[in-house]
Structures are given as C-alpha cells and as structure tokens.
C-alpha positions in Angstrom: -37.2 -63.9 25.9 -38.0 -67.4 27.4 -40.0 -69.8 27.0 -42.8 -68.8 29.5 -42.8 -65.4 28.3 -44.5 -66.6 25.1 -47.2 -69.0 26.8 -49.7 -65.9 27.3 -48.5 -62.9 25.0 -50.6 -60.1 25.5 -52.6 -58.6 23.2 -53.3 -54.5 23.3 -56.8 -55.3 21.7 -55.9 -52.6 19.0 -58.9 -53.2 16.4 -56.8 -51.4 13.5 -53.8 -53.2 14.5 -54.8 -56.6 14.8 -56.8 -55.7 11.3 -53.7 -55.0 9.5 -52.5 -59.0 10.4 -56.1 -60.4 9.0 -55.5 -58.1 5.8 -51.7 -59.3 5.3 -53.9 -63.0 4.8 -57.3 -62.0 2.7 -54.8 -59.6 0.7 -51.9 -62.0 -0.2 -50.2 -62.6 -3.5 -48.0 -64.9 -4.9 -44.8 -64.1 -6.5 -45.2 -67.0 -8.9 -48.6 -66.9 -10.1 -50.1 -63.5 -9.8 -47.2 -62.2 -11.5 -46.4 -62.5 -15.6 -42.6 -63.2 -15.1 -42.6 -64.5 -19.2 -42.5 -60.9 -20.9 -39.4 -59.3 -22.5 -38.0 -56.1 -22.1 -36.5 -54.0 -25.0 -32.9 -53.0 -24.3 -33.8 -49.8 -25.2 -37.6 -49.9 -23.7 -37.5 -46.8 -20.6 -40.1 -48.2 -19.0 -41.4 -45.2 -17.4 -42.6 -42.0 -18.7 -39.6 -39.4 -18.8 -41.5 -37.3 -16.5 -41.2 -39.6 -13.2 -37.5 -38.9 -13.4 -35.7 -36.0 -12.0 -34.8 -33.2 -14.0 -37.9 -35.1 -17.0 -40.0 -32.4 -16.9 -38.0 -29.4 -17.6 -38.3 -28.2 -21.1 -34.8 -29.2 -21.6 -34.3 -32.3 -21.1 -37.8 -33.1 -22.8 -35.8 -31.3 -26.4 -33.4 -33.8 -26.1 -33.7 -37.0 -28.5 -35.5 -39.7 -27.6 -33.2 -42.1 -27.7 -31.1 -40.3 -25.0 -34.2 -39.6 -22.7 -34.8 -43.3 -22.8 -31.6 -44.0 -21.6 -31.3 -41.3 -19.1 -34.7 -42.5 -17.6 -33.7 -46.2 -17.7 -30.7 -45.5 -15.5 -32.4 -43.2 -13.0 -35.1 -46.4 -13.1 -32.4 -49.0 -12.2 -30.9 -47.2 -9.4 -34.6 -46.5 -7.6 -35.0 -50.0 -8.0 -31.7 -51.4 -6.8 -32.1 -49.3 -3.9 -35.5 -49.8 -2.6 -34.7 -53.3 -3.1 -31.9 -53.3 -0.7 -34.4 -51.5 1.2 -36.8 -54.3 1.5 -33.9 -56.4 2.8 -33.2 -53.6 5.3 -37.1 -53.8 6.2 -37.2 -57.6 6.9 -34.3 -57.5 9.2 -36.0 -54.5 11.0 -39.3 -56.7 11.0 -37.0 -59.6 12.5 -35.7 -57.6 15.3 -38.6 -56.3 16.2 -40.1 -60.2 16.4 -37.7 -60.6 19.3 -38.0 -57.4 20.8 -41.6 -56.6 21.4 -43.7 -58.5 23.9 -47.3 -57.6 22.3 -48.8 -60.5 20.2 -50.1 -58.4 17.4 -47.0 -56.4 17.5 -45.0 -59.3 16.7 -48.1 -61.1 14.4 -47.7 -57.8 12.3 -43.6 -57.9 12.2 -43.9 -61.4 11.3 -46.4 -60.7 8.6 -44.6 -58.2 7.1 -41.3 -60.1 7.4 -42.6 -62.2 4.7 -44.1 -58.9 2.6 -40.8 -57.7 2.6 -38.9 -60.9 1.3 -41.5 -61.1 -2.0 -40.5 -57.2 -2.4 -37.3 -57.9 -2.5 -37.0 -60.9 -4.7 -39.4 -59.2 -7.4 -37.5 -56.0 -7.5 -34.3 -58.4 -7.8 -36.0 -60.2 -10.7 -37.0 -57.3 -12.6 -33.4 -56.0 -12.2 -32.4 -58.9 -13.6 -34.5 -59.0 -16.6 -33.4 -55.1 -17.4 -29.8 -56.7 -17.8 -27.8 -54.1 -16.6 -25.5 -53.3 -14.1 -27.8 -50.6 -11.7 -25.8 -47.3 -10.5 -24.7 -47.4 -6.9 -26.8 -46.1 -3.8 -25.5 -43.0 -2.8 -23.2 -42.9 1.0 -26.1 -40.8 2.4 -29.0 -43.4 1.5 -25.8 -46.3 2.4 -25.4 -44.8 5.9 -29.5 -44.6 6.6 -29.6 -48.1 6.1 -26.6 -49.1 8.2 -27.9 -47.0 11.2 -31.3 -48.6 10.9 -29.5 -52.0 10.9 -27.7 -51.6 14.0 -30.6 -50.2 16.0 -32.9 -52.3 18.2 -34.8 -50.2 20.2 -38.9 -50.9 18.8 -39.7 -47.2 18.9 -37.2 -46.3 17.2 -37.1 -49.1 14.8 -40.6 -48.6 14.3 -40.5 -44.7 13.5 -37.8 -44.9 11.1 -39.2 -48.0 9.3 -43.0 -48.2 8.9 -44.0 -44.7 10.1 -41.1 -42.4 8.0 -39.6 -44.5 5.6 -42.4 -46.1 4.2 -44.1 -43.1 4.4 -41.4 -41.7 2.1 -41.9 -44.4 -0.4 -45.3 -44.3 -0.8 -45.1 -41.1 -2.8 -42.2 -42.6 -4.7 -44.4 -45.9 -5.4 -47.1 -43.8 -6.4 -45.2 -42.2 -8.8 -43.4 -45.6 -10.4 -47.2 -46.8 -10.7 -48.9 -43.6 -12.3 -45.7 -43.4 -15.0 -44.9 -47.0 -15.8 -45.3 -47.7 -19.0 -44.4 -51.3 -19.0 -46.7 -53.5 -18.0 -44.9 -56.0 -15.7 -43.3 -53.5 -13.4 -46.6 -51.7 -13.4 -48.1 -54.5 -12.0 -45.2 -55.1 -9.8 -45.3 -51.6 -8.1 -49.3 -52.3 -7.7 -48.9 -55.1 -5.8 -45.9 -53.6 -3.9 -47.8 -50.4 -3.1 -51.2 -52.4 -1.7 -48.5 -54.3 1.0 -46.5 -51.2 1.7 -49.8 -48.9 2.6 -50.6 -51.7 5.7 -46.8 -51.6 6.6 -47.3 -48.0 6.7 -50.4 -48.1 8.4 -49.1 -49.8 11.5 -46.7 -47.3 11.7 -49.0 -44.5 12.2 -51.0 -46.2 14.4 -48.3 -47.4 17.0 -47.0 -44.4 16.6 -50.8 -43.0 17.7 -50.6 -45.3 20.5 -47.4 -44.7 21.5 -48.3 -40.3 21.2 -51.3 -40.8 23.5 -50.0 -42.7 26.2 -46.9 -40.2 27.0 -46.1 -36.6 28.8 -46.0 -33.3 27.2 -42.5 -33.2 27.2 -41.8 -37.2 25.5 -44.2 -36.0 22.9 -42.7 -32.5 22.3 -39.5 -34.0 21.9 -40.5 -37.2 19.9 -42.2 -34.4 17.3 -39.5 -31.8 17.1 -37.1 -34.7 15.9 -39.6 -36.0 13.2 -40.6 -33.4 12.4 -37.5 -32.0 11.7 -36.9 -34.8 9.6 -40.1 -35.3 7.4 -39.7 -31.1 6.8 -35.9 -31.5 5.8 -36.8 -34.3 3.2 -39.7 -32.7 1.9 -37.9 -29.2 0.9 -35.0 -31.5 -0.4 -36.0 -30.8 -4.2 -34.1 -32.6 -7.0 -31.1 -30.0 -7.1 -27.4 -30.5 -8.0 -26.6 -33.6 -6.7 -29.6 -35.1 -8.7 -28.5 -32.9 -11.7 -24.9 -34.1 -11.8 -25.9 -37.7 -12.4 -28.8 -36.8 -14.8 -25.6 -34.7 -17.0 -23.8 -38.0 -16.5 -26.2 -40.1 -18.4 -27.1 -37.6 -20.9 -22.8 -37.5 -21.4 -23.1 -41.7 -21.8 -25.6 -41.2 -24.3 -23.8 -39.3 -26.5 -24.6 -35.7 -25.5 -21.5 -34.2 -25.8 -22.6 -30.2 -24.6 -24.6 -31.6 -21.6 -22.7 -29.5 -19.0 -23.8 -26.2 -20.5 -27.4 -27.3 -20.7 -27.2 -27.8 -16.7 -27.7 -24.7 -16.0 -31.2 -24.2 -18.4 -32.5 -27.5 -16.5 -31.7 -26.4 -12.9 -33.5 -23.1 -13.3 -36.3 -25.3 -15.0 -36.4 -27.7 -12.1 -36.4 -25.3 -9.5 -39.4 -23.3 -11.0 -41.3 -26.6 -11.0 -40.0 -27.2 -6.7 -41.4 -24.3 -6.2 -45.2 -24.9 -7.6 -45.0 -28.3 -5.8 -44.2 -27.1 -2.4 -46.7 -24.6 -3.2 -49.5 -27.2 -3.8 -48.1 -29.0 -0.4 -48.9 -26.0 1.1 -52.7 -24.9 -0.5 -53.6 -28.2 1.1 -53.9 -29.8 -2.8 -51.4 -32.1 -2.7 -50.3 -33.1 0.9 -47.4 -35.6 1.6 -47.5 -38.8 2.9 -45.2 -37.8 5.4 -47.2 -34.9 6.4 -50.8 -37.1 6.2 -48.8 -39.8 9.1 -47.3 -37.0 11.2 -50.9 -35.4 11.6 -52.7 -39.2 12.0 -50.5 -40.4 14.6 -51.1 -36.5 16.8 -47.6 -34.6 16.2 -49.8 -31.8 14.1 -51.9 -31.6 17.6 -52.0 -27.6 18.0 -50.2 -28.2 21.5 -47.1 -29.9 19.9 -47.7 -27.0 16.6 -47.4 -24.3 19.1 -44.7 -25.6 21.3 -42.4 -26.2 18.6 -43.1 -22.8 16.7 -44.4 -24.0 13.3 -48.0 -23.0 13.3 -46.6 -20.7 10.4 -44.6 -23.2 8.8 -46.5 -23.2 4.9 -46.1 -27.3 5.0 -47.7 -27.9 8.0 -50.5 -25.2 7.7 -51.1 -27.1 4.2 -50.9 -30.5 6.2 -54.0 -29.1 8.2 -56.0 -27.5 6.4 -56.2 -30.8 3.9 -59.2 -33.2 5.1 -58.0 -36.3 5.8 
C-alpha cells in the first residue's frame, strides 16, 4: 500500500460493521482500573466449579476427594488459559495483517480496534497466570500447528474465517462456560469483560462473512460452505474422549490417586453418556452452538447450500434451524 492509497479509503457503508468500531469505544475497559488486580489466590483454591472441566461431571470423578478434584480442575484451568492466551497473541497479529491487507476503512478501523482488544486479553490472562503460580501444562501439537498455519496466512478471507468467524466462534462457548463456573471472583470478572470484547470480534466475522456469501456464485459459496462446514461439524462431534481422559488420569496420578487407570474406564463410559445428551440438545434446537448460530447468520445454512452439500439430514444442522435466532 502507498501513500495515495490511504488519502480516500473507501468505506462499504456496512451499518453493523461500522457499529462494531463505535461499540469497541462506548464499551472499553481498562486493564488497570476496572479490574481488582489486589486479591490472592489460595494455592489450593480450583477456581472453577469441577463441572466446567472435562471428565467433572461423571459420577466418578465427582467420588473422588476434594482435594484431588481441586487440583485436577486447577490444572485443566491453567492450560485453557495459557492457551487462549497465546491465542490472543495469535489474534492481534491476524488483526495486524489484516490492517495492511484490506483496502476498506471500516475493515481496517475494526482490525485496528480489535488489535488493541486482543493485547488487554492477553496481558490479563498472562497476569492471572501469574498470580496462580504455577507452571501451566503445554498446548497440545494439534492446537500448536492451528496457530502456526493461521500465522503464516495472509489472505483476508481466509484470515478472517479462521479468526473472527470460527475460532472465536469456538470460544465463545468455552468463555461462556469459564464465566457460568468461576468461582473466583477476579477471573470471573476477567472472563466477563473478555467475553463482552470477543462477542463484537465475533460479530464482524459473521457479518463479513454475510457480505462476502452474498456477493459470490453458486459454486464459491458451495465450496466456501462444504469446507466450514466440514470443520465447525468435526469440532462439534469432537467430545472430550481419550486424549482428554489421559491427561485428566495424569492429574488425578499427581494428586496422589494411585488406581486412577482403572477408574478410566468408569469415567469414559460416564463421559460419553453425557456427549451423547448434549449433541442431542444440539440437535432438539435447545442448545445450539455458536458455531452453528454463525454458519446459519452469515447464509451457509441457506437450503440451497443444505441441499447441495447433502446435510439437510444432518441432526446438527436440522437442530441449527429449527432454533429461532
């Protein structure tokens, strides 16, 4: 880009859009002040509710002593916060390239603003680490490999759907979840804060995807679809299973339980029993996805795409529309 590309930026006119940049203003906070960084936290404090943890609901692991829970659900804590915090890091490079890259002026306003969203996330996730004084668990090479293809890309659509449209749509249900089962107060009001930036970064995803939907042929769309698609299905049938459950038998083994392999096999079947009456409720239309809610907003649950791609009978998407939005 050169100079006289930026005297006269267009602007798409996009009423939601250029709403998102005036909300990322009137709804600012600040790190420093709105924030109660003077409380302790107890060594031994889980901070959540065992049942926001995989594998804390099954009848199982809620026998177990509650000095083991708490430190089963600490550690399963630290590592969701270590990663989404190098996920905010991930996000405000994203936010950077896309600065450079797109030639609309409330594109870029909107990058820009959540740019700066994304370094507060970051920094209080970092501090909240910090005060939990302990060494977090590694991101898995799965999550470690996401991150690195999303940090090579520079392509705006792309760059776009993989950041604001499906990953944050991803962690809205996880932030939900950290802000219905914290049970300490600071990173309650940490995740509330958090979750009432990430719901506008998400928001501009949908709707450039929208824009993006509308304006292309039958066959862009259909293909655009079948790959998301494919992706938001594939992450919502992936259930806590054995992966999940052979790090959840490693804390319980650091804790002092020394017969936690033979109760893996109890919480499994538990666990799986409770997969099942969630991706039921996806599917009655109670209890529909983010993921699902964005992919219907921004058009790729039109019945055209549905029927093209074969999943009018798919149970998550028939869920997906039969819930009022």
């Amino acid at each position: 880009m050169r100079t006289r590309d930026l005297l006269k930026l267009p602007n798409t006119g996009h009423p939601g859009i250029n709403a998102l940049f005036a909300k990322a203003h009137s709804a600012d906070w600040d790190i420093e002040n709105d924030v109660d960084w003077g409380v302790t936290i107890d060594p031994d404090d889980p901070l959540v509710a065992h049942e926001w943890a995989a594998y804390g609901r099954t009848p199982t692991f809620q026998s177990l002593p509650e000095s083991v829970k708490a430190h089963a659900t600490r550690r399963a804590l630290g590592r969701m916060l270590n990663i989404l915090q190098v996920g905010e890091s991930v996000a405000q490079n994203v936010c950077a390239t896309l600065v450079l890259r797109l030639r609309e002026e409330d594109y870029r306003n909107h990058a820009a603003a959540q740019a700066m969203d994304e370094a507060r996330h970051h920094l209080a996730y970092r501090r909240f680490l910090d005060l939990m004084g302990e060494e977090p668990e590694h991101i898995d090479g799965g999550t470690e490999m996401m991150f690195d293809a999303l940090l090579a890309e520079d392509d705006p659509l792309e760059l776009i759907a993989t950041e604001q449209f499906f990953l944050e749509g991803f962690a809205m249900t996880i932030f939900e979840g950290l802000r219905e089962h914290a049970t300490h107060p600071l990173l309650r009001r940490i995740i509330e804060l958090i979750t009432r930036d990430e719901s506008r970064h998400m928001g501009f995803g949908v709707l450039y995807v929208a824009e993006w939907m509308r304006a292309q042929p039958q066959a862009q769309r259909l293909g655009f679809a079948r790959h998301w698609l494919a992706q938001i299905l594939g992450t919502l049938m992936d259930k806590p299973g054995p992966i999940l459950l052979s790090r959840v038998v490693r804390r319980l083994k650091d804790a002092g339980v020394r017969d936690a392999e033979s109760m893996a096999s109890a919480m499994l079947a538990e666990q799986r029993a409770i997969n099942a009456q969630e991706l039921a409720e996806a599917a009655s239309g109670a209890a529909v996805p983010h993921l699902l809610k964005n992919a219907r907003r921004a058009g790729l649950l039109d019945p055209d795409i549905v029927d093209a791609l074969g999943l009018a009978s798919q149970p998550l998407i028939r869920g997906a529309l039969k819930s009022a939005d």
